[in-house]
N, C-alpha and C positions, 0 to 999 in steps of 0.2 A: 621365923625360920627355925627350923628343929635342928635340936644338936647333940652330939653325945653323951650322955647321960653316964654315972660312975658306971649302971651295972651293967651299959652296953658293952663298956672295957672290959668286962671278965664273962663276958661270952663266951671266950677263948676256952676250948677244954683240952686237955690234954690226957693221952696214954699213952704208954711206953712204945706206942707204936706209932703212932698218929696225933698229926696235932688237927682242930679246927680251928674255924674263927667264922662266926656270922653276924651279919648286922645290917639292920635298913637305913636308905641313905637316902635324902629327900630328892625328889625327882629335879635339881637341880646340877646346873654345872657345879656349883660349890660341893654337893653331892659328892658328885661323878670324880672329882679333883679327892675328894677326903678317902673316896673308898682307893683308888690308885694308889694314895700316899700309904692307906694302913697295911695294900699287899705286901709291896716292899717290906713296907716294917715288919707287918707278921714273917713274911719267910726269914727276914734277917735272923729276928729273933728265935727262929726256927733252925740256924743254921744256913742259911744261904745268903751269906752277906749283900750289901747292896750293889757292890758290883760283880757279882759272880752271876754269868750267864741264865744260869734258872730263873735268877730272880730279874733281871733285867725282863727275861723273855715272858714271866707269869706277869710282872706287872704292867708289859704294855699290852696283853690281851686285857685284862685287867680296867688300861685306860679305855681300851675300843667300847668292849661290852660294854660297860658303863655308859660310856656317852652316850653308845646307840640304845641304852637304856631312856636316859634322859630326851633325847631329841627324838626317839621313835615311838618308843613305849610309853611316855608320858600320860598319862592322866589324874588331872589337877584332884590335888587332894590326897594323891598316894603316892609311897614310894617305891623304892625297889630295893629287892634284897639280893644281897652279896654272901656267896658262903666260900669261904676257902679250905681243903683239904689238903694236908701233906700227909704221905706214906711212905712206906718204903720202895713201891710201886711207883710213886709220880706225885705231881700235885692234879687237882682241880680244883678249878674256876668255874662256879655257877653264878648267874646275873639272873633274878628273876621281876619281871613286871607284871601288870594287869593286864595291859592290853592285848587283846587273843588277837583283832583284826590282822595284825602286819608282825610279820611270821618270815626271817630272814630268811635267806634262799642260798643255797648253794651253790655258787656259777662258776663254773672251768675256769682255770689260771689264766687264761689267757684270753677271757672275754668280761672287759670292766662291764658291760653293758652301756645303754645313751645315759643313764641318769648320772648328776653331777654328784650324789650321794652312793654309798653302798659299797665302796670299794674296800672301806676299811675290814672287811668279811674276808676280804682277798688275802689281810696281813693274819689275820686268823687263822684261814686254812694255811697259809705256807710254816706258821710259828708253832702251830698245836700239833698234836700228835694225830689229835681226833677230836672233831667238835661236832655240837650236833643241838637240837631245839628239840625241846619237849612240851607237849601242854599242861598245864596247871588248872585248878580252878580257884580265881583266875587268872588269865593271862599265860606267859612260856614261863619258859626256863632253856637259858642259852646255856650252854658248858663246851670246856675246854678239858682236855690233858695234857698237860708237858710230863714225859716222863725225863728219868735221868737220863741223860748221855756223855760221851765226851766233852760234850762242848756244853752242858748243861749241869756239869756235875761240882759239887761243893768246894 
């Protein structure tokens, strides 16, 4: 099992404006569990404590993509990469995989669909400001916005 490596931990860049943070996380739930914990953490240390709304709200989009990273995107032998951005603008949350086939969807608030899975897209669209799927080569690239708000602010 692959694990954090020193120079994975100073990925992190920083400018007087913006901070990052990027890193690939093995296509596991152990994965999907490490990349959630380090949101938190980077926004904390970013200024957005752990229990202050932004960061509660970035890292359960956070937890979703992830998973849906590991349980949809999966393919054996690769992982998936996590990039986080803060601004003065907002944060985003990109989740990228390999797998080009299955391509999340969009679906109105008020329609889960028949599948037992998928739903978790639903807490995405109500949390983010604005999400959206882009292609890679290869595979997507899922993303989020949360900007600041009252209820999301430091």
């Amino acid at each position: 099992m692959k694990s954090a490596t020193p120079s994975d931990w100073h990925m992190q860049k920083r400018t007087p404006h913006a901070h990052a943070f990027e890193m690939r996380f093995t296509s596991s739930p152990r994965g999907a569990r490490l990349a959630r914990r380090l949101v938190s953490h980077r926004l904390h240390e970013w200024g957005h404590p752990y229990d202050s709304p932004l960061n509660e709200t970035v890292t359960l989009i956070a937890a979703e993509l992830a998973a849906n990273a590991v349980r949809h995107g999966h393919v054996p032998g690769r992982d998936f990469h996590l990039r986080l951005t803060d601004t003065p603008d907002g944060v985003r949350l990109e989740v990228s995989d390999t797998r080009t086939e299955r391509l999340p969807e969009h679906r109105p608030a008020g329609d889960p669909g028949d599948d037992q899975s998928g739903r978790g897209l639903l807490l995405v669209e109500a949390l983010a400001d604005r999400w959206g799927v882009e292609p890679r080569s290869p595979g997507k690239r899922v993303w989020a916005d949360v900007r600041p708000s009252p209820a999301t602010q430091r």
